[in-house]
N, C-alpha and C positions, 0 to 999 in steps of 0.2 A: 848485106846489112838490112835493120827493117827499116820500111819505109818510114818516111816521121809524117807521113798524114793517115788520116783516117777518113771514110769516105760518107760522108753526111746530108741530109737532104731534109733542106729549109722550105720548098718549094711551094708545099700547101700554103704555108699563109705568108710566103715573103718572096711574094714574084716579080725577084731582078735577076737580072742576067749575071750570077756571080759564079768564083770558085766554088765549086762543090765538095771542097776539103776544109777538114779541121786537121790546124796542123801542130803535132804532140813529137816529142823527144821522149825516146822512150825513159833518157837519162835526168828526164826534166823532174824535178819536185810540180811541177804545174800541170805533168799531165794526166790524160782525158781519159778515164776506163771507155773501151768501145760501145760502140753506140749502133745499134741497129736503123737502117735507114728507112725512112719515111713509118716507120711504126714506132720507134723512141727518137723522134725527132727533137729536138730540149726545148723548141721554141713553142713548137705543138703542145707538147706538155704542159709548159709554162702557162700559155694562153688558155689553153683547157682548165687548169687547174685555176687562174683568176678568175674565171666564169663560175664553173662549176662549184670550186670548194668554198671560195671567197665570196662568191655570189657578186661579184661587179659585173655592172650593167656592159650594155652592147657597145658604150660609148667609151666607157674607158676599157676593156681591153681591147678596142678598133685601137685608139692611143696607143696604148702598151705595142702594137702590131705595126705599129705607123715607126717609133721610135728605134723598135729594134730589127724593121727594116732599112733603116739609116746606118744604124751600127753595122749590119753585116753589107751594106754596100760602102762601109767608108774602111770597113776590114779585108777586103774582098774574100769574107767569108770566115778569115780565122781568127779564133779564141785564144787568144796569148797575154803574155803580160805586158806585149807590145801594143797591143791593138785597143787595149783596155785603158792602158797609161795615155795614149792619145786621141783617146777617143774624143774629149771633150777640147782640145786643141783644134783639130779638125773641124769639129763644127764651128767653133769660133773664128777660123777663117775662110767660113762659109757665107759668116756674115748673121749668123744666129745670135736673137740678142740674149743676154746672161741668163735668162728666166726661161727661155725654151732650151741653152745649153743643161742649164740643172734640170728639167724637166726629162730631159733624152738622159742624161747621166743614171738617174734616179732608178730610169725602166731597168737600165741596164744593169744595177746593181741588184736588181730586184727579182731579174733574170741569175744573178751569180750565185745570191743567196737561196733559190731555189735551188740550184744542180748542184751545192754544195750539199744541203737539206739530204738530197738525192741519192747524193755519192758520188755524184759525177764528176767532180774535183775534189782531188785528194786536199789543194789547197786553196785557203782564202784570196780569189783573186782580188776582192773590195774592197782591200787595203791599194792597189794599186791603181782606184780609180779618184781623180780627183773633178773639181766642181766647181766651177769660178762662185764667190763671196757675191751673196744679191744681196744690196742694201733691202732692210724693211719696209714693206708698202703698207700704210695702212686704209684701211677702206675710206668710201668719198663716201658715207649717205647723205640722202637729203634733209633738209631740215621739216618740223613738223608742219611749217607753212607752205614749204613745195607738195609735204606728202598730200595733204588735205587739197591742195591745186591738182594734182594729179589725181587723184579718186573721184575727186568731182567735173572732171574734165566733161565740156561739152561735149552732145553728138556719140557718147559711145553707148552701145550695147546693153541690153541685160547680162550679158555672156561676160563682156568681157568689163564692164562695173564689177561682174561677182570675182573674177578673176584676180583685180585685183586689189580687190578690198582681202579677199583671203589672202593671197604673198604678205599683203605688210600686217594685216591681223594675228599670223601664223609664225612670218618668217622662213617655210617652207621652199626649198628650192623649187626650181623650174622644171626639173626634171620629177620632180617628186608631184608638183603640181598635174602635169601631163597624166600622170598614170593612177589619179585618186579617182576612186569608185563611188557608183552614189552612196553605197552603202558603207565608204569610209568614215561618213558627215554624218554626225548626232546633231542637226540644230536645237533641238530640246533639251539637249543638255549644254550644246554649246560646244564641242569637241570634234576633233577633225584626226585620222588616225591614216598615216602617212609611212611608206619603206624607203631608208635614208636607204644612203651607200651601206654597202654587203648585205643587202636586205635588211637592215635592223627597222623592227616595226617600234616606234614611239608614238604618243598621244599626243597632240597640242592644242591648248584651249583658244577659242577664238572668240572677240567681243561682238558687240551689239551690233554691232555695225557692218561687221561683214554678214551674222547670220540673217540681218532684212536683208542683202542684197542677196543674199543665195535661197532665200524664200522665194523673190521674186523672179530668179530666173529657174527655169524651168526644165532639166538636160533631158535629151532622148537619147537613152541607152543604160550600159553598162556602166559605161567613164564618165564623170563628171563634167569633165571638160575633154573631146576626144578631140585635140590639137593635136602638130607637132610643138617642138619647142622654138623652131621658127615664125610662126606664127604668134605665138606670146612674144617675141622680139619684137615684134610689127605692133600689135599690140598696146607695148611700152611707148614705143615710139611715137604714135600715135597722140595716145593720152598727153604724152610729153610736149607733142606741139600742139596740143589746142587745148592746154594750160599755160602754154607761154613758157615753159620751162625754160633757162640758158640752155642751161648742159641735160642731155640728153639721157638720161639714164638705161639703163638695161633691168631684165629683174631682179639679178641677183642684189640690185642695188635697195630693193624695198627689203631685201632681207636682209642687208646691210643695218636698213634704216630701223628695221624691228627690234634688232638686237643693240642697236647705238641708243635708241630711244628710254629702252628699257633700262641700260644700264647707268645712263644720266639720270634717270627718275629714283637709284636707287634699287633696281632690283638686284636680288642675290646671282654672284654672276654663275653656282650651281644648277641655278633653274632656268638662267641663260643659255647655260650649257644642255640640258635634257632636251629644252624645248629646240635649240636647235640641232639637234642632233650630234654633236664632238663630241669622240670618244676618246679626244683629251681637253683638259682644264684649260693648256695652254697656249690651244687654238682659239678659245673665248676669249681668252686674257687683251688681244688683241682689243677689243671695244674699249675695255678699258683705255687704252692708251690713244683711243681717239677720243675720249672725255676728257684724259689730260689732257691732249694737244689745244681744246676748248677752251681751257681753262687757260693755258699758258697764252691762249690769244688776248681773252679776257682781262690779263693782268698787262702785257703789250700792249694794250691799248687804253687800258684805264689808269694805267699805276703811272704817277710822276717822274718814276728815275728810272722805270722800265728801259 
């Protein structure tokens, strides 16, 4: 009879000490056309294929590498409708909290819908994979008296005042910040021209305020600012306690704050959306609903029968 595994090799980018079988029924509706080793490796592919075609950075497909190196050590190695169905049980008696289970779920599916793409399964295993329910989190920014405490924080730098007068001018992530060139920055016009996630290059205007401060600092090189993103942690942090801040913020949190500010003042949340880069509406949409939460504070605490 034939064997029901197939012999596969993870190894390049997934080094644990597992099975080195994928194991297929040849009478299965779920299985694997053959797979040649270490040169159609699916995981190889996959990750090749989010770098290259997709253009995602270093950081997230190391993630993506990270995740579905979990999956094939929690599978010891095999692809089934067994190993898929509980994937996300397992980690949750791991001790994984719901937001890093969907997070490893997500890669994993993400892996299925490629080698279906492929033809490497004949069927959809991602009907088979479920996801524990994460309540909605909405962003914390800060308010405009923290942000203006924090820009003007004592004791810091030309470098790092221009740094992050542009985050909350821009909205601009941290990672995008890292990698802008001087000759990303029009201060004469006032424009700053930045590659989100998948490389997508967008333009976003910056005010007064940040282009005096990146007048006055002055980079040596290429990069504008040649940090890692460790460093702008430090940074924040920084700023954050010799303004007194409570709570401590991080960067993403001025970009929080860019986007929450704007869309309280009335800006169209379209141009919320360009300038922050979402290539969907209803990952903006979010800010909205921390304007309402604002609001719903505001009648809480002023309304008589509230």
């Amino acid at each position: 009879s034939p064997s029901p595994y197939l012999p596969i090799s993870l190894s390049p980018y997934l080094p644990i000490s597992l099975s080195p079988y994928l194991p297929i029924s040849p009478s299965s509706s779920y299985a694997v056309r053959p797979i040649v080793p270490s040169v159609d490796d699916p995981i190889d592919r996959f990750l090749t294929y989010l770098q290259v075609e997709c253009g995602f950075s270093r950081h997230t497909v190391e993630a993506y590498r990270r995740d579905l190196a979990r999956f094939r050590d929690l599978s010891g190695g095999r692809l089934s409708v067994a190993s898929v169905r509980d994937f996300a049980a397992a980690l949750t008696s791991l001790g994984l909290a719901p937001s890093s289970v969907a997070r490893h779920v997500a890669s994993l599916r993400s892996l299925l819908r490629f080698l279906l793409a492929e033809g490497e399964l004949r069927e959809d295993l991602r009907r088979h994979v479920s996801a524990p329910r994460i309540p909605a989190s909405l962003p914390h920014p800060l308010n405009v008296r923290d942000v203006h405490a924090l820009l003007e924080a004592p004791g810091l730098s030309l470098r790092d005042r221009a740094m992050l007068e542009l985050l909350y001018a821009s909205g601009i992530r941290a990672s995008e910040l890292t990698h802008l060139r001087v000759s990303d920055v029009n201060l004469d016009v006032g424009f700053v021209r930045c590659h989100g996630k998948g490389g997508k290059e967008r333009v976003v205007p910056i005010g007064g305020g940040a282009v005096r401060r990146l007048r006055e600092y002055v980079p040596a090189g290429e990069f504008l600012f040649p940090i890692r993103r460790e460093t702008l942690w430090r940074v924040v942090r920084r700023a954050a306690r010799r303004a007194g801040l409570k709570d401590v913020p991080h960067p993403h949190t001025l970009r929080h704050s860019f986007a929450t500010h704007l869309v309280q003042n009335g800006a169209d949340l379209r141009y919320v959306q360009e300038m922050l880069g979402h290539s969907k509406i209803s990952t903006t949409q979010i800010y909205t609903h921390v304007d309402h939460e604002r609001l719903r504070q505001i009648h809480r605490r002023f309304h008589p029968r509230a």
